[in-house]
LUMTORGU-429226 format. One line per 10 residues: their letters; for each residue x, y, z of N, C-alpha, C. Coordinates in steps of 0.1 Angstrom, whole numbers, padded with zeros to 4 digits, always signed. Each point is the difference from the previous one (the first is absolute). Layout:
<atoms>
A) X:Y:Z:X:Y:Z:X:Y:Z ~ ...
</atoms>
This chain:
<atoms>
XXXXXXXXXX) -1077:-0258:-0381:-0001:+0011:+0009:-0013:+0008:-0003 ~ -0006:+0000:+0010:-0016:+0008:-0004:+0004:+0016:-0003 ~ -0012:+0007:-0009:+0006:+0012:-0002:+0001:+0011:+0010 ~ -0011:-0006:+0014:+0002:+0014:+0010:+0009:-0002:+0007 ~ +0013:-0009:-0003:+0008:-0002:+0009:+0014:+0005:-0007 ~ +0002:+0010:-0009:+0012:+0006:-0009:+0009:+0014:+0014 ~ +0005:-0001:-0005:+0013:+0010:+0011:-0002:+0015:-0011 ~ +0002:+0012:+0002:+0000:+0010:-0006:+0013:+0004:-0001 ~ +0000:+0008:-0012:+0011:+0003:-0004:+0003:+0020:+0002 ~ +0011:+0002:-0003:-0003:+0019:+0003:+0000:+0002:-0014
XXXXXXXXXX) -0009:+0007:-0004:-0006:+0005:-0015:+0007:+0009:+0001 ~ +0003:-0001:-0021:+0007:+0016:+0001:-0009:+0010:-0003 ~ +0004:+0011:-0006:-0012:+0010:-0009:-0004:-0011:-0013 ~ -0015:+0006:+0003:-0004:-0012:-0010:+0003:+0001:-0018 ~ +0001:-0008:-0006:+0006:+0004:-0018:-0014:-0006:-0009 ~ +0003:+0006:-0010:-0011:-0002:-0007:-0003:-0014:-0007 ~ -0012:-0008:+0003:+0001:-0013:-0002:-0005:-0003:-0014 ~ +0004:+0011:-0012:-0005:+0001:-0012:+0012:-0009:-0008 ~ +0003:+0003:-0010:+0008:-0008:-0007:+0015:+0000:+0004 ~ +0010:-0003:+0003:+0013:+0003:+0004:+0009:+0000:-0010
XXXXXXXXXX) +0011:+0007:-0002:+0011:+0002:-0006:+0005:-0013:-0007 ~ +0001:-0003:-0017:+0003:-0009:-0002:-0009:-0011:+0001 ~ -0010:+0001:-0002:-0008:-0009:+0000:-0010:+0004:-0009 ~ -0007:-0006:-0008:-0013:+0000:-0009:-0009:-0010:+0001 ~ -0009:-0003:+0010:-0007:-0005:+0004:-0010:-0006:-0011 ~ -0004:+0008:-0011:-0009:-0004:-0011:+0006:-0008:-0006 ~ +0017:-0001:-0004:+0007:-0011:-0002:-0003:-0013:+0001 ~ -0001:-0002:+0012:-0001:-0014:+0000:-0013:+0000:+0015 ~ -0008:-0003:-0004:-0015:-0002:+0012:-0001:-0014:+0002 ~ +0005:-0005:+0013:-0004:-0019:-0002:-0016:+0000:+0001
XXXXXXXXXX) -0001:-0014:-0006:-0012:-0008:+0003:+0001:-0012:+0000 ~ -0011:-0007:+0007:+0001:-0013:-0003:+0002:-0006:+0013 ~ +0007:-0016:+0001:+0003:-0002:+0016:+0007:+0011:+0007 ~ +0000:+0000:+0014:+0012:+0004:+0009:+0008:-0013:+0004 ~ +0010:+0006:-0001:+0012:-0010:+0004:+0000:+0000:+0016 ~ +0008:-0009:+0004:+0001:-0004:+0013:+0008:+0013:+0005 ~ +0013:+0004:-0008:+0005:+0009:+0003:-0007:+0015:+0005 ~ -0012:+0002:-0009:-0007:+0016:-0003:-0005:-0009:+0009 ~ -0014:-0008:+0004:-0004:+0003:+0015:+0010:+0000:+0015 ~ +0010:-0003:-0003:+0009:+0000:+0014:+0004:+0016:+0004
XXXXXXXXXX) +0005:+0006:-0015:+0000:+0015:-0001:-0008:+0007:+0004 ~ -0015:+0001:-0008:-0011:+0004:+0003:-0003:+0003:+0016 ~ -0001:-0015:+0006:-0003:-0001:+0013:+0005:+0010:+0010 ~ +0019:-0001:-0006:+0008:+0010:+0011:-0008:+0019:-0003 ~ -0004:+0000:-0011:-0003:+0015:-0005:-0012:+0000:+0005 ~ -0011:-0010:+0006:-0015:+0007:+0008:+0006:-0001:+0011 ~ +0007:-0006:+0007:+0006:-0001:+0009:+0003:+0013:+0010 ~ +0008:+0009:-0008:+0006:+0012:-0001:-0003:+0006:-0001 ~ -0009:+0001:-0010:-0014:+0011:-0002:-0007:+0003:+0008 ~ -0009:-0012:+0009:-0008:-0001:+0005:+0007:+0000:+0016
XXXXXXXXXX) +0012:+0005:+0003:+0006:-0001:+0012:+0004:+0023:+0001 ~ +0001:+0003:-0017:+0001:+0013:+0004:+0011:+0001:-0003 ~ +0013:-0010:-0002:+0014:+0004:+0001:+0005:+0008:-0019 ~ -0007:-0004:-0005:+0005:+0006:-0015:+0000:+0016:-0003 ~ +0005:+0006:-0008:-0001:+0013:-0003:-0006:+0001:-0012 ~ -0012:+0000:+0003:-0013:+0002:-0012:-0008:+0008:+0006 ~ -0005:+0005:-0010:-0011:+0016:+0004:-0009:-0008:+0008 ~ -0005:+0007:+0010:-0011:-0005:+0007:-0016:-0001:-0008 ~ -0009:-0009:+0005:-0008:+0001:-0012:-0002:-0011:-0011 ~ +0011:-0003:-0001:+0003:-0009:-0017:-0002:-0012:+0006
XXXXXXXXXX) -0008:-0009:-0009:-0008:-0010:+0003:+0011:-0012:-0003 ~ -0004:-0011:+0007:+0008:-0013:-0003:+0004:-0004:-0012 ~ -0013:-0001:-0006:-0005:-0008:-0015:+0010:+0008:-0009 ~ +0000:+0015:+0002:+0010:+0007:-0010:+0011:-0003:+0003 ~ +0004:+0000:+0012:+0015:-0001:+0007:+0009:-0011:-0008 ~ -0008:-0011:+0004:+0004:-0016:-0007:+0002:+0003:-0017 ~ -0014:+0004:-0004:+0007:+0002:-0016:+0007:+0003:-0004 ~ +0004:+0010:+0004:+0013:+0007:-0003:+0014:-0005:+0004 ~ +0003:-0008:+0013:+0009:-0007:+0005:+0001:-0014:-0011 ~ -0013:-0003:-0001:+0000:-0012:-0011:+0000:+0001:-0013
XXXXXXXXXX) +0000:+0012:-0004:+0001:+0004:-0014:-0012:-0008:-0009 ~ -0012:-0004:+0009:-0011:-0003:-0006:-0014:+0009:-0001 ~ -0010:-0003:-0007:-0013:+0008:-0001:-0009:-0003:+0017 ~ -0002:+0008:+0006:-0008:+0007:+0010:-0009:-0014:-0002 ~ -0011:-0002:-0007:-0006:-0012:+0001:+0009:-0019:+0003 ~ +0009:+0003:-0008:+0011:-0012:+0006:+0002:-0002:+0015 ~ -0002:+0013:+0006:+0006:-0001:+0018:-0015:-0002:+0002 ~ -0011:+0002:-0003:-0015:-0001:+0010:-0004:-0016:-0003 ~ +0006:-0006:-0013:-0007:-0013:-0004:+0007:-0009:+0010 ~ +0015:+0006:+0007:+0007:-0011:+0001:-0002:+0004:+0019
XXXXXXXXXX) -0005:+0013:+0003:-0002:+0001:+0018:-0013:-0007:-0002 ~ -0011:+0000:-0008:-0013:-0004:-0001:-0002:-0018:+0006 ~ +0012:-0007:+0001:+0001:-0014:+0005:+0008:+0001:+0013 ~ -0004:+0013:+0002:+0005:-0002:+0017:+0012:-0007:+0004 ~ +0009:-0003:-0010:+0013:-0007:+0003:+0011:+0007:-0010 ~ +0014:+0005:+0012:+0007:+0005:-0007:+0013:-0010:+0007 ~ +0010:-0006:-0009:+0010:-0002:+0006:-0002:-0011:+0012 ~ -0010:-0007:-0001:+0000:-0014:+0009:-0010:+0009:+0011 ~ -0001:+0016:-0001:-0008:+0004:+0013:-0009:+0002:+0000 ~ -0008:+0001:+0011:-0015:+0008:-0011:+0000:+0012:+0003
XXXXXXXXXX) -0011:+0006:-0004:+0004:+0013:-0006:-0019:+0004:+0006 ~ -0004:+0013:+0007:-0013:+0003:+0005:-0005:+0004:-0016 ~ -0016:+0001:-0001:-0008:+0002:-0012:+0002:+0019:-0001 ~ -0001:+0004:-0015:+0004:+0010:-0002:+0008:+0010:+0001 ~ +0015:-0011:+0005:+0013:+0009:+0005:+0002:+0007:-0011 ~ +0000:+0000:-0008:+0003:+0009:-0015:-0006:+0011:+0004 ~ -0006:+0006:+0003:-0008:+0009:+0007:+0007:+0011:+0010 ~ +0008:-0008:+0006:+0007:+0007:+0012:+0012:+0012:-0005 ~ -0001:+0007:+0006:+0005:+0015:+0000:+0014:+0005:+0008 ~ +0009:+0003:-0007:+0015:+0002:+0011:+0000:+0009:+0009
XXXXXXXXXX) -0003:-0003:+0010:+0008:+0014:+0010:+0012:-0008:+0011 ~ +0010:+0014:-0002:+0012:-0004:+0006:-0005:-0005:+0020 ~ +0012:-0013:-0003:+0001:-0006:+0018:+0009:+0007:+0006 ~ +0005:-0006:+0013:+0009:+0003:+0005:+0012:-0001:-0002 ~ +0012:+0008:+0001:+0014:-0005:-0008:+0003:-0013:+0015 ~ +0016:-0004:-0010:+0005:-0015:+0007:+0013:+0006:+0007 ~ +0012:-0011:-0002:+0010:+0005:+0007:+0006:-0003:-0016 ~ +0012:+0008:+0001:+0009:+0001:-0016:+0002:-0013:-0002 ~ +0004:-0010:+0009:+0011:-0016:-0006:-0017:-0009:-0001 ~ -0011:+0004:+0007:-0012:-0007:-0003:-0001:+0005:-0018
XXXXXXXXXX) +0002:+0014:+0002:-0010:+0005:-0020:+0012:-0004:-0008 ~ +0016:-0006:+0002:+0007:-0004:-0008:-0005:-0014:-0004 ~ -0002:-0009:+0012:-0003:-0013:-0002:-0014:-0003:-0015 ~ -0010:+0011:+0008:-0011:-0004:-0010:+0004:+0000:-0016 ~ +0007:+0018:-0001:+0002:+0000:-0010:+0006:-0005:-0009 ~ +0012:-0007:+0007:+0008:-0011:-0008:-0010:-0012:+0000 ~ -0011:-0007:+0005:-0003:-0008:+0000:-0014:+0000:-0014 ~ -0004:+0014:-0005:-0009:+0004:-0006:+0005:-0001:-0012 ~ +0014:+0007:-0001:+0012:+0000:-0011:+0004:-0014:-0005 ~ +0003:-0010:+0011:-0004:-0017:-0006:-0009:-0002:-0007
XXXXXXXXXX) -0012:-0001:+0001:-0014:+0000:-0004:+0001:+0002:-0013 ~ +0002:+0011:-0001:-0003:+0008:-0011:+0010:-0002:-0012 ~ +0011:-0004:+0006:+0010:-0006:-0010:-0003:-0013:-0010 ~ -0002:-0012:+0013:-0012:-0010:-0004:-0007:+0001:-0006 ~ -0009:+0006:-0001:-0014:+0006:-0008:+0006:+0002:-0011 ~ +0006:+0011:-0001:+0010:+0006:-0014:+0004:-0016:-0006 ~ +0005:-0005:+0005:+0008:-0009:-0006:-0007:-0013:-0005 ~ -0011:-0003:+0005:-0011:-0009:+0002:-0007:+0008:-0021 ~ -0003:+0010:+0001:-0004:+0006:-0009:+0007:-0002:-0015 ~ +0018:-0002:+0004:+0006:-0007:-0008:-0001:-0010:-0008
XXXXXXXXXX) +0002:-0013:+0012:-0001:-0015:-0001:-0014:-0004:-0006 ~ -0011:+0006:+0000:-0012:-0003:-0005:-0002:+0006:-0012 ~ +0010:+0009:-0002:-0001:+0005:-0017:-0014:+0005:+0000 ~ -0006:+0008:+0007:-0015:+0005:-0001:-0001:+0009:-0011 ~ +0009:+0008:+0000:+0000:+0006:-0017:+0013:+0007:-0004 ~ +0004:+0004:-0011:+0013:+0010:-0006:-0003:+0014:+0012 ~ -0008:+0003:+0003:-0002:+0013:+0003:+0002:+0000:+0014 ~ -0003:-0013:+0012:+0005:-0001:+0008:+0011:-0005:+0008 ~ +0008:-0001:-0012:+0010:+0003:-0001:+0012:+0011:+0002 ~ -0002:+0003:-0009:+0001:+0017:-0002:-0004:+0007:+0016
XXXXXXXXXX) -0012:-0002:+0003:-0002:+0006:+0010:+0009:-0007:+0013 ~ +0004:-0010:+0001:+0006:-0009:+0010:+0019:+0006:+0000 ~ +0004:+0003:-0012:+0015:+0005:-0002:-0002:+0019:+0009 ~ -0011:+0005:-0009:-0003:+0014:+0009:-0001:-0001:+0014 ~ -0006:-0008:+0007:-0002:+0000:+0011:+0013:-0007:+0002 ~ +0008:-0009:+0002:+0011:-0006:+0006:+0011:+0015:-0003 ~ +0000:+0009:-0010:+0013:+0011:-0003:-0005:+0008:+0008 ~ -0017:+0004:+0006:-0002:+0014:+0008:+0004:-0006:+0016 ~ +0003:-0017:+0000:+0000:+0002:+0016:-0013:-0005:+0006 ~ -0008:-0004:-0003:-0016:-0002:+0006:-0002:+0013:+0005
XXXXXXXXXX) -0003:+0008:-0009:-0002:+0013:+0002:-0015:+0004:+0008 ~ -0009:-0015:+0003:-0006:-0001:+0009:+0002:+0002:+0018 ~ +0013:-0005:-0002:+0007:-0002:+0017:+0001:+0020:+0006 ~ +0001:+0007:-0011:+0003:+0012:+0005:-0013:+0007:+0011 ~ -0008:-0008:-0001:-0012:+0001:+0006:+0001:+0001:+0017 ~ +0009:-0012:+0001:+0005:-0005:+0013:+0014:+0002:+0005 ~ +0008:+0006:-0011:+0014:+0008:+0011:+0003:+0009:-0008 ~ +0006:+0011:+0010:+0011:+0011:-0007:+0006:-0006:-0013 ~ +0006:+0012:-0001:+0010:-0008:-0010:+0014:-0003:+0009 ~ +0003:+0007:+0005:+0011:-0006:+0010:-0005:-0012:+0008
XXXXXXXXXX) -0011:-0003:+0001:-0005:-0014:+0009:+0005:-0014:-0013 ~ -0005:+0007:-0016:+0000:-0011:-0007:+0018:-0003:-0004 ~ +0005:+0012:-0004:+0013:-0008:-0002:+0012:+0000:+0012 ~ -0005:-0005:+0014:+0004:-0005:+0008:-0002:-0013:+0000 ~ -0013:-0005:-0002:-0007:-0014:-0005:+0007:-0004:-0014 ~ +0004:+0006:-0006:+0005:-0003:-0018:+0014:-0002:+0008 ~ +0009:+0005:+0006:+0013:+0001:+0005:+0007:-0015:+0005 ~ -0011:-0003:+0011:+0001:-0012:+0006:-0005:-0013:-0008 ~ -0005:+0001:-0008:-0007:-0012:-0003:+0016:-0009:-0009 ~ -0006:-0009:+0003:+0012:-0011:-0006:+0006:+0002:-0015
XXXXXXXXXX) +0009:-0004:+0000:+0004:+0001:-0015:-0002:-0013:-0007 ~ -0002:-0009:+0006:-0004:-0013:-0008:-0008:-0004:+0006 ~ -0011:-0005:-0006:-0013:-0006:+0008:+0000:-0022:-0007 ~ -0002:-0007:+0014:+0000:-0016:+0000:-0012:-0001:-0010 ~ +0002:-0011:-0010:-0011:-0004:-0008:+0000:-0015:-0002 ~ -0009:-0008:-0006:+0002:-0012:-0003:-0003:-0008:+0016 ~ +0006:-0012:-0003:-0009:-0010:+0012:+0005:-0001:+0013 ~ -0002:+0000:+0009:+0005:-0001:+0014:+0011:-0012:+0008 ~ +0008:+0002:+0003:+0009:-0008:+0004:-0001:+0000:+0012 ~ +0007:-0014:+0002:-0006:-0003:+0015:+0011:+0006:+0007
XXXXXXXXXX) +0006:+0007:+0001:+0007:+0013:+0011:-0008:+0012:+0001 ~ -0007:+0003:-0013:-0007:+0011:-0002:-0015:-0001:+0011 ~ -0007:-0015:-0002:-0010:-0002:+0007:+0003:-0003:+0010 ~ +0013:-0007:+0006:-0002:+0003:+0017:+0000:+0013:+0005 ~ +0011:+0009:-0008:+0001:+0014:+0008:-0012:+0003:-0001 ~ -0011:+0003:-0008:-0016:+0003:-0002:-0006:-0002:+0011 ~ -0001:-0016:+0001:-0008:-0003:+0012:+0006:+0006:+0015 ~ +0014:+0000:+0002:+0002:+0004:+0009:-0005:+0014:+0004 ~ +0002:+0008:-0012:-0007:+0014:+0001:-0014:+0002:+0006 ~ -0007:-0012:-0009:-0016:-0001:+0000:-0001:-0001:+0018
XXXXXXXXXX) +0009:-0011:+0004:-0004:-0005:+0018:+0001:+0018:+0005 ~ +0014:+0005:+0000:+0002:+0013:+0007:-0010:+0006:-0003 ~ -0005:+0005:-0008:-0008:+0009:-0005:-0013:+0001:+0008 ~ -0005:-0015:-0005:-0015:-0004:+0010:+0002:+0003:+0015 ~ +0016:-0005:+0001:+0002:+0000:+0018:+0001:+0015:+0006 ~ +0003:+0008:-0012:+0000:+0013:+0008:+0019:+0006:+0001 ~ +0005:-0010:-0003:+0016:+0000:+0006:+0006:+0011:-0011 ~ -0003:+0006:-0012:+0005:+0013:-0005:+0001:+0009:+0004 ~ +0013:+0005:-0009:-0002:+0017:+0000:-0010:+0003:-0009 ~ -0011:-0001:+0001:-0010:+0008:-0012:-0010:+0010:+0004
XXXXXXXXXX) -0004:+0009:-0012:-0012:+0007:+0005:-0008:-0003:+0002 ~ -0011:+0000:+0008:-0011:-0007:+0005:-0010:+0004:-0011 ~ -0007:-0009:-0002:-0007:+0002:-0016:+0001:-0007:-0013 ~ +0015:-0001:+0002:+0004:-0001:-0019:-0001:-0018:+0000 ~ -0006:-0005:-0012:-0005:-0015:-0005:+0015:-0007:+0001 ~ -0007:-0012:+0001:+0011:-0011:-0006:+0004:-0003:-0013 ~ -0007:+0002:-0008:+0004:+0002:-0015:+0007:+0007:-0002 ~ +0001:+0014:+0005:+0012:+0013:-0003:+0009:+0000:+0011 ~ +0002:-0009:+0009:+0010:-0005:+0006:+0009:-0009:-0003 ~ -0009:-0010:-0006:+0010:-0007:-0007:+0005:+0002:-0017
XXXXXXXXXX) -0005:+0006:-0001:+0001:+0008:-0015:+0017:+0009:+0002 ~ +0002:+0008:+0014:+0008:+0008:-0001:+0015:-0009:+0007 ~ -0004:-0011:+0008:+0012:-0007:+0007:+0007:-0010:-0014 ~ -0011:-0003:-0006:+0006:-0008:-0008:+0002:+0003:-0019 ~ +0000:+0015:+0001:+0000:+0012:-0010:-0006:-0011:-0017 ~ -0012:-0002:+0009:-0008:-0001:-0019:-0014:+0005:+0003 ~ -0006:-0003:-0013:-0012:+0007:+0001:-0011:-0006:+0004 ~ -0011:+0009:+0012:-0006:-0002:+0006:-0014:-0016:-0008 ~ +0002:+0006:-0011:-0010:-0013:-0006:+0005:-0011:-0005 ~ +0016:-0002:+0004:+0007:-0014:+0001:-0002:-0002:+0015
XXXXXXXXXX) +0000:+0004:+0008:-0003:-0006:+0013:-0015:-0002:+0003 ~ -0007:+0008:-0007:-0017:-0002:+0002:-0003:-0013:-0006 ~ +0008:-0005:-0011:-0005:-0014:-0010:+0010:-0012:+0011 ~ +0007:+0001:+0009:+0004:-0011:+0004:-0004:-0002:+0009 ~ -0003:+0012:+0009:-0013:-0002:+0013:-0007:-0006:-0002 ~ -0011:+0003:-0014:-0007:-0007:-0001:-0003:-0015:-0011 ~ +0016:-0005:+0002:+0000:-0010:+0003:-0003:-0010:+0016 ~ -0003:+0005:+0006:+0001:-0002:+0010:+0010:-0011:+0009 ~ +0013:+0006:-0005:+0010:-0012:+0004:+0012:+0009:-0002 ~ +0011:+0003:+0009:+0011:+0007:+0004:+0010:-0018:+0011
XXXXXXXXXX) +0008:+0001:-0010:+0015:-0002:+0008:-0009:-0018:+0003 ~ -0012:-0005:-0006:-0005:-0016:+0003:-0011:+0004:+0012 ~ -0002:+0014:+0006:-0008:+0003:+0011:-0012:+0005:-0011 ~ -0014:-0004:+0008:-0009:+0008:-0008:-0006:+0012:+0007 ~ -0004:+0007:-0008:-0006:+0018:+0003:-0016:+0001:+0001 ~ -0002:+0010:+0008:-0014:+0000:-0003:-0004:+0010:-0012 ~ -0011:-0004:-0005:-0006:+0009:-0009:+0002:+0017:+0002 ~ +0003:+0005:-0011:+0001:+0016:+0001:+0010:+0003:+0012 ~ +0008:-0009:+0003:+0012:+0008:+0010:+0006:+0013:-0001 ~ -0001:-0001:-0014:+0012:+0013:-0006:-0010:+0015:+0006
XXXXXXXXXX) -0012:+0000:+0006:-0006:+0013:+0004:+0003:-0001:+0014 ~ +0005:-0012:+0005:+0002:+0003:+0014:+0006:+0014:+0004 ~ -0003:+0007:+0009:+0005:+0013:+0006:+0013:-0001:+0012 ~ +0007:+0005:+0000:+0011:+0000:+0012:-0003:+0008:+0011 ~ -0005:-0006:+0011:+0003:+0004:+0011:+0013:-0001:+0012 ~ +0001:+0008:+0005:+0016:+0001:+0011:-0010:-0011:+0008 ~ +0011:-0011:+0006:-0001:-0008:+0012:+0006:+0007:+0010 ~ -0010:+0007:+0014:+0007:+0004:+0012:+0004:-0007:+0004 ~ +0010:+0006:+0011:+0003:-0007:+0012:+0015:-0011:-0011 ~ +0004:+0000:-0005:+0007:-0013:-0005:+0017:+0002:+0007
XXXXXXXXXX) +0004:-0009:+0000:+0013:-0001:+0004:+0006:+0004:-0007 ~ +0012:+0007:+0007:+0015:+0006:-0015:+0003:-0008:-0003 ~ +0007:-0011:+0010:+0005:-0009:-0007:-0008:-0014:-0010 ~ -0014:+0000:+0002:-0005:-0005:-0008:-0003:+0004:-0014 ~ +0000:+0016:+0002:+0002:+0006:-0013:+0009:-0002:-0005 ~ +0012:+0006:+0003:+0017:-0006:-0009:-0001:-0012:+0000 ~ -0006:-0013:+0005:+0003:-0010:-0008:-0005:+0001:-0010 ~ -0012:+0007:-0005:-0012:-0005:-0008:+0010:+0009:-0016 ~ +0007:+0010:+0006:+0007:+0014:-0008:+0011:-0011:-0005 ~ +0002:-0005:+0008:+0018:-0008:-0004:-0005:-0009:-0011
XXXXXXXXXX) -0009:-0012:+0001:-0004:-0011:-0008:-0002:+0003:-0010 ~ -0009:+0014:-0001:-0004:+0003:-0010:+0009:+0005:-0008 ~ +0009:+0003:+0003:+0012:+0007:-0007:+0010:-0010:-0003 ~ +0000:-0012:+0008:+0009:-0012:-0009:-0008:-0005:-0013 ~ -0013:+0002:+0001:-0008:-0007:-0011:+0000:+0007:-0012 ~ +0002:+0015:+0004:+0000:+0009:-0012:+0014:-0002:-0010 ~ +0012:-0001:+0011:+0010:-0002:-0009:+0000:-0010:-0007 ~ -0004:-0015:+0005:-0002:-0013:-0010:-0007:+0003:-0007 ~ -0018:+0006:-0002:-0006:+0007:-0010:+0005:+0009:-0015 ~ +0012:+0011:+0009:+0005:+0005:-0013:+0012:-0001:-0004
XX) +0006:-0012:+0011:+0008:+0000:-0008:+0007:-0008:-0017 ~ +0011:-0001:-0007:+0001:-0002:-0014:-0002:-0013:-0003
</atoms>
């Protein structure tokens, strides 16, 4: 998704984008590669930035923004926008540069979607931080951040917006390899989805669509996408950014079939 094409969110009163509660940033400073995870993260945070929806003082520059979200040194974010590629995208010359001023707000179930979808990210990231063992200290920093909540998300909902999102979210999340009940319900979702035939908000990706129908985490469904192969069908490249739009004009009754099928698939999917 290109970056002038982001949806706004309704900003709150903006909070201070200095150090946050429970956190000690001097702790642990990465360096070194970025993981696949931190540019997929990253990406969603210029994204956002650069659309106006975050609650950051107006003013405050990119390059700081990112450090701070990435818990790395200010020169770490310029070496790594300086290749014009962030997250498979490209990225314009001297975005580090660019300065926040608030956009336009969204509708509430649009600023839930992002923010849960930001909240993925950033979990990933967190957790990515783990698995590579980058240091003792990012560590430490990875347990604070998982106890405060991604105390980053506060940026993007109330707090009554966040623990309505903490409320619903699943109590067990799917892991490990895909079964072929699992991947037809998928694909079936994937056809609806492209076809328009949901109930969804117009906007929200196929990655966090299928991340939420089939309750795991959004970067188990990004790694099997991009396999490019669901249910023996193959996928196009980068599907998971596909955007959902409403198909007009469609039949009811073509819809309730599409509502029904999919709901026999889901039960073979979860069921024991």
């Amino acid at each position: 998704m290109e970056l002038s094409r982001i949806l706004n969110l309704t900003h709150d009163t903006p909070r201070s984008c200095g150090k946050q509660s429970g956190q000690t940033l001097s702790e642990a400073e990465r360096i070194g590669k970025w993981t696949f995870q931190e540019e997929q993260y990253a990406l969603a945070l210029v994204k956002l930035f650069l659309a106006g929806v975050l609650a950051v003082p107006a003013g405050t520059s990119l390059r700081s923004f990112l450090a701070k979200k990435l818990h790395c040194p200010p020169m770490r974010i310029s070496t790594k926008l300086a290749t014009l590629k962030l997250g498979g995208d490209s990225v314009p010359r001297r975005i580090g540069l660019k300065r926040f001023f608030p956009g336009r707000p969204v509708s509430i179930t649009r600023r839930q979607h992002l923010a849960e979808e930001l909240r993925v990210l950033e979990r990933d990231f967190l957790w990515s931080i783990r698995s590579d063992s980058v240091s003792q200290s990012s560590q430490l920093l990875l347990a604070k951040e998982e106890s405060a909540k991604t105390a980053s998300l506060v940026n993007l909902s109330s707090d009554d917006d966040e623990r309505s999102e903490d409320d619903t979210r699943p109590t067990a999340r799917r892991i490990g390899n895909w079964s072929i009940e699992e991947q037809t319900y998928a694909k079936a979702l994937i056809d609806a989805f492209l076809g328009g035939y949901m109930d969804v908000e117009t906007g929200v990706t196929l990655r966090m669509f299928l991340s939420q129908k089939l309750s795991c985490d959004a970067m188990r469904v990004s790694k099997k996408l991009a396999s490019g192969v669901m249910a023996s069908h193959s996928l196009p490249k980068r599907i998971g950014r596909a955007v959902f739009i409403r198909r007009t004009g469609t039949d009811p009754l073509e819809f309730k079939r599409h509502e029904l099928e999919l709901e026999r698939l889901r039960e073979l999917c979860f069921s024991p």
